[in-house]
C-alpha positions in Angstrom: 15.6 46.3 127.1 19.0 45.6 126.1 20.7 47.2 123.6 21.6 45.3 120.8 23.0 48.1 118.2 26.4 46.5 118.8 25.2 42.9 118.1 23.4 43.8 115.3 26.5 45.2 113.3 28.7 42.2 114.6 26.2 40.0 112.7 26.0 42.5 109.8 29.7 42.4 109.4 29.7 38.5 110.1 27.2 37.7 106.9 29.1 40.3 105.2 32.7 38.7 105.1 30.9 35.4 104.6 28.9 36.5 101.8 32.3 38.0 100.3 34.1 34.8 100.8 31.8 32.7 99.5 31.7 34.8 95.9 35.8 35.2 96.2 35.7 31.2 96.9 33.9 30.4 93.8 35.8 33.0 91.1 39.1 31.2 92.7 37.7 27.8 92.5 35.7 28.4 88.8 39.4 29.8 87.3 41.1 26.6 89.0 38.3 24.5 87.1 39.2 26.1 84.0 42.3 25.7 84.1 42.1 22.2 84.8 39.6 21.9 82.1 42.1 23.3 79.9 45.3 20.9 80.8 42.1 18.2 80.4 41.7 19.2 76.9 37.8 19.4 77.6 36.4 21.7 73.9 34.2 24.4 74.2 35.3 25.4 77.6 34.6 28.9 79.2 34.8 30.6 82.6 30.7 31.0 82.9 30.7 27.3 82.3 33.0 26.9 84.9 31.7 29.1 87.4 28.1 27.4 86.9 29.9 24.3 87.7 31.7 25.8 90.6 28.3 27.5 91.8 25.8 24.0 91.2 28.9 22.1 93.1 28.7 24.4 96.4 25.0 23.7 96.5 25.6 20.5 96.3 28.6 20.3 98.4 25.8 21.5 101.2 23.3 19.2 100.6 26.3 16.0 100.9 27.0 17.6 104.1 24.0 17.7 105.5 23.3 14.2 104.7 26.5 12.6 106.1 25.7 14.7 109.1 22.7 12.8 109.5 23.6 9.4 109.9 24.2 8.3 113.3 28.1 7.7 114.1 29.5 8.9 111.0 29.9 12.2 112.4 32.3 10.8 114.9 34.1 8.9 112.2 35.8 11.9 111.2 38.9 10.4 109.0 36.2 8.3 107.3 33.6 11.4 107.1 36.2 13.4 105.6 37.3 10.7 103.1 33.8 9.7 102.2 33.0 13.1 101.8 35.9 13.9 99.4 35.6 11.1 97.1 32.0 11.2 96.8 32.5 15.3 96.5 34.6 14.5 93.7 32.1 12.5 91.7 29.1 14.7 92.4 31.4 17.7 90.9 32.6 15.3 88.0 29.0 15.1 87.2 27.8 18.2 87.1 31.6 19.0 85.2 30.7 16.4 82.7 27.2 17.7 82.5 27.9 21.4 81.9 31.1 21.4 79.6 29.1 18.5 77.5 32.4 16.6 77.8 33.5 12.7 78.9 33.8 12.2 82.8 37.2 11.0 82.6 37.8 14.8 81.1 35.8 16.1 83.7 37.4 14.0 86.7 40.9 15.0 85.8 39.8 18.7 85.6 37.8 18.4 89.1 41.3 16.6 90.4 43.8 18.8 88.9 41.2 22.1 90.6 41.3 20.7 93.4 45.0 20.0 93.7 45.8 23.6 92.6 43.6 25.0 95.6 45.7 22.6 98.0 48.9 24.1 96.6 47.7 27.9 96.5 45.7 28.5 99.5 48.3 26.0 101.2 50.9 28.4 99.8 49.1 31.2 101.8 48.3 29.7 105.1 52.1 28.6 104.7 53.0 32.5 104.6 50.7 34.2 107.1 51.8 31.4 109.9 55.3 32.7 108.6 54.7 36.2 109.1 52.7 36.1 111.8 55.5 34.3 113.8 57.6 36.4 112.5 56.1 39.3 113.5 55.7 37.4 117.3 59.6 37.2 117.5 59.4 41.0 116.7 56.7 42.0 119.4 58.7 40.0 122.2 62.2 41.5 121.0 63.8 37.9 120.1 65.5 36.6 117.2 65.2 32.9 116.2 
């Protein structure tokens, strides 16, 4: 019988960082929500109303996924897919934004927009700066200078 004590922990550490990202994922995204709710001027605002609306949106998020992935074709559409998917993302977490904060959808569309354009610009930031470093610290390993 094969030993799979290695596998095992590789799959233990998998779920482990996913599980971590996904709860890192939504306190980013519920604080981006809030702030956009705040710029929005939605009343009665709070972080546990955003991070419910952050949570209920990643289930749902799921669920649209599945579905698109469904229909024949549209998988292989994948500029449509993703567009599709994005505005009809949008509106789903409207919804549920307009639903939780009590609040107008127009409030709750600019808050989902302006969240979702601060994640583009911060973890764009990032990925921006470990490309940097990393080929940064490439030039370094091979002994070259730009």
């Amino acid at each position: 019988m094969p030993d799979l004590t290695g596998l095992g922990l590789s799959l233990g550490v998998i779920a482990a960082i996913l599980i971590v990202s996904v709860v890192v994922g939504l306190v980013i995204g519920a604080a981006f929500l809030l702030l956009g709710a705040v710029i929005a001027s939605i009343e009665n605002r709070s972080y546990g109303k955003a991070l419910g609306s952050t949570a209920l949106y990643f289930v749902a998020s799921i669920v649209i996924g599945v579905i698109f992935g469904l229909i024949p074709g549209f998988r292989e559409a994948q500029v449509l897919n993703v567009i599709v998917q994005l505005i009809i993302g949008l509106l789903v977490a409207s919804l549920i934004t307009q639903a939780i904060f009590a609040t107008s959808f127009g409030k709750a569309l600019l808050a989902q927009v302006l969240a979702f354009v601060f994640s583009l610009v911060v973890f764009g930031a990032i990925a921006i700066a470990i490309a940097v470093g990393l080929g940064v610290a490439i030039q370094g390993l091979n002994g070259g200078g730009f």
